[in-house]
C-alpha positions, 0 to 999 in steps of 0.5 A: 311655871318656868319661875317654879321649876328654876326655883326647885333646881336651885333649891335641889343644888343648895340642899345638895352642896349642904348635905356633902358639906356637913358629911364631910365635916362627920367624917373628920375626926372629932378634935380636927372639927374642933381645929377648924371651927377655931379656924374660923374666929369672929369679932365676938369669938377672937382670941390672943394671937388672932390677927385682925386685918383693918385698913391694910395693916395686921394687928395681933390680940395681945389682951382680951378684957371684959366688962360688966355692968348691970348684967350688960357685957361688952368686949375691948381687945389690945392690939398691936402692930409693932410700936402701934396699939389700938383697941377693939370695943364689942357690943352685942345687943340688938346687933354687934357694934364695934368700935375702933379707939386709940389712947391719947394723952392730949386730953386733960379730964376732970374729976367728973367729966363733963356732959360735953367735951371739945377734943380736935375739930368735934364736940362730944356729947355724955351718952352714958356712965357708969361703973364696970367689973373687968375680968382680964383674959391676958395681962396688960400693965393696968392691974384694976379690976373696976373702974368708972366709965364715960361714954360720948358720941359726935357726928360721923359715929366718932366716938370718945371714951374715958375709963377712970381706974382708981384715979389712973384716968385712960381716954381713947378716941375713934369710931363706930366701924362696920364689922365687915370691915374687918379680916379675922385669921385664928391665931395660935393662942400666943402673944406676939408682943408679950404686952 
């Protein structure tokens, strides 16, 4: 009995909190609610001039580029600290997977890449290919608008990808991260960089 009445205490409390909570927000004027939930951007959500904070380091969005294939959609962001680039891939399927990839030129691919690939101390294994449309949100120096991709995983979630863009072949190395892991603050819109 005691169970119940605690139970419907903290139920009153929450409701409460809830209720003041969404009359406040009613109160604002309609293009401050706008301001604030653009305060509040996420993985799915990020835009140029966001800053993601990973591993004590803030990387600002400098490019947002989408992919489709097959009507399946996924997200890769540019970001830059300073001289340092990395790229933020984003899939929503059953659940957000995000990856966290740097390009390396210490790989020679072929034409058609292989099942498996020997990168550093991991052998990565083929998991997917195919052929993707991109439609870019800012600009980066690649100008192509479809390329072939290969996708392979090794142990540890590490990852290896390689994007062929009408013979311009990219290879970035990294790993699957939880999206907890990072810190997203709202941006102004604006690159910092001017990629």
């Amino acid at each position: 009995m005691l169970t119940f009445i605690w139970i419907s205490i903290i139920a009153i409390v929450i409701t409460a909190t809830l209720i003041v909570v969404y009359r406040s927000q009613l109160s604002l004027p309609v293009k401050r609610r706008r301001s604030l939930s653009a305060n509040f951007p996420n993985v799915l959500t990020l835009r140029i001039g966001d800053i993601v904070q990973y591993l004590d380091q803030d990387w600002v969005v400098e490019d947002k580029l989408i992919y489709t294939s097959h009507n399946y959609r996924w997200i890769e962001y540019l970001l830059q600290d300073n001289e340092e680039i990395r790229w933020l891939s984003i899939e929503e399927d059953d659940q957000v997977k995000v990856a966290w990839l740097e390009t390396t030129q210490a790989l020679n691919i072929p034409d058609y890449p292989p099942e498996q690939i020997r990168f550093g101390e991991m052998t990565y294994s083929l998991d997917e290919r195919g052929t993707a449309q991109m439609h870019r949100e800012g600009a980066t120096l690649n100008q192509a608008e479809q390329c072939q991709y290969f996708d392979y995983s090794s142990n540890g979630n590490h990852i290896l990808c390689i994007e062929n863009w009408s013979g311009d072949v990219e290879v970035s190395v990294g790993r699957m991260i939880d999206p907890r892991s990072l810190t997203i603050l709202g941006g102004d819109g604006q690159r910092i960089y001017g990629v």
